[in-house]
N, C-alpha and C positions, 0 to 999 in steps of 0.2 A: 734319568736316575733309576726310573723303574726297569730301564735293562740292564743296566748295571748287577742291580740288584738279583735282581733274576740271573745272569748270567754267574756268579760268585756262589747264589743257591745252589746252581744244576752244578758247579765247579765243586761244591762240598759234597752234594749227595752223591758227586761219582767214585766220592772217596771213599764211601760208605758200603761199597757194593763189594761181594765177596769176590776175591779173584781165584779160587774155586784152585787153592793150592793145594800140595798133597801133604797130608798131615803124616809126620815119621814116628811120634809116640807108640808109647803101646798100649791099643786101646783095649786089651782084652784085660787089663787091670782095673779094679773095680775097687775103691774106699769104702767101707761101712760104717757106719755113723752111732751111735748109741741110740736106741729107742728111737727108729728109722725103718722104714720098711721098703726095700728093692728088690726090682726087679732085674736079673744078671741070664748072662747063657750060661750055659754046660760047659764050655772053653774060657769061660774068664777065671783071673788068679781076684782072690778077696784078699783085701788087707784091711790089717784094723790096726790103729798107731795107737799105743800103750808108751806110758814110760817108769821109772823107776827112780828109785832116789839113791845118789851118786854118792855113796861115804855111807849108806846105812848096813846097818849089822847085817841088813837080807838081801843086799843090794849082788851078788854073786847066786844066790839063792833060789830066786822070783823062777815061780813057774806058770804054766798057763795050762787049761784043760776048756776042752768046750764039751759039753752034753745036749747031743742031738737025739732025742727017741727016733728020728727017722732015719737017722744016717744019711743025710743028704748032704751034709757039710764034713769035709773032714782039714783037722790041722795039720799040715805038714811042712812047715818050717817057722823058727822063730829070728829073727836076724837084728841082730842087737849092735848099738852104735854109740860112742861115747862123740862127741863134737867138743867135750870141753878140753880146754889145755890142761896137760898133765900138773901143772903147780898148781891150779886153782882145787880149794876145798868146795865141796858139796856141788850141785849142782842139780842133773838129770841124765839118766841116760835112755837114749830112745830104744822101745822094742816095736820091729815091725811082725806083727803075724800075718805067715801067709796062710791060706785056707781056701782048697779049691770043693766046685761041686762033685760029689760023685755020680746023683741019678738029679733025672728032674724029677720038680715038686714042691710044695712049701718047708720051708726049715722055720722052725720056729728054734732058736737055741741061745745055750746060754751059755758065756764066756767068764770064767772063773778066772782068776789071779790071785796064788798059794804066794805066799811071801816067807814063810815057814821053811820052803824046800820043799814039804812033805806033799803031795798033793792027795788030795783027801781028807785035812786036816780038820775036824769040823770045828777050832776056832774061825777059820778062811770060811766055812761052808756057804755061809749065808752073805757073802758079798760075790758077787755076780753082776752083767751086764747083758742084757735079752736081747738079742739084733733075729729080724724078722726080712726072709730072702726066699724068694720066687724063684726058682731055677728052671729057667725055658731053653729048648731046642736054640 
């Protein structure tokens, strides 16, 4: 019974072990998180998933800015994606920002969404979201 048993263990743990296959992703993409703090290279793409509200007045409008005093982060695409069926009312619609390094360094920065259109608006001013990024060789 005891080899049995044993034999069924070593039969499970060898299922367990990595077979050291080759991953096809793309790993130079890196998620940011809200009030999170990473560590990324100089070649990774950042992204931060944002959405919007599908049927509202500013829903065509929504803009995004980030303010970096170091200039370490900069935005340069927004890619936007509706997944709902055209009948349906309301919903969400996803925005992804991309956002690469420009130098290494710490970013400390802060990701604004204008819903106004306007950006700069100072009723928008004061909502913001702080994400804090390490940018290494």
């Amino acid at each position: 019974m005891k080899l049995l048993i044993t034999m069924i263990y070593l039969l499970l743990l060898s299922t367990c072990v990595s077979r050291n296959e080759k991953y096809t992703g793309d790993d130079s993409r890196v998620v940011l998180y809200r009030d999170s703090s990473i560590t990324v290279k100089l070649t990774d793409t950042l992204i931060i998933y944002e959405s919007v509200c599908r049927g509202c007045q500013y829903e065509n409008s929504t803009t995004f800015e980030i303010e970096d005093s170091t200039s370490t982060i900069k935005l340069v695409d927004i890619i936007t994606r509706d997944n709902n069926p055209g009948n349906k009312d309301g919903g969400s619609i996803s925005k992804k920002l991309l956002l690469v390094p420009q130098k290494t360094g710490a970013a400390n920065f802060k990701l604004y969404k204008f819903n106004t259109g306007n950006p700069g608006d100072h009723r928008d001013s004061s909502f913001y979201v702080r994400y804090k990024v390490v940018v290494k060789n």
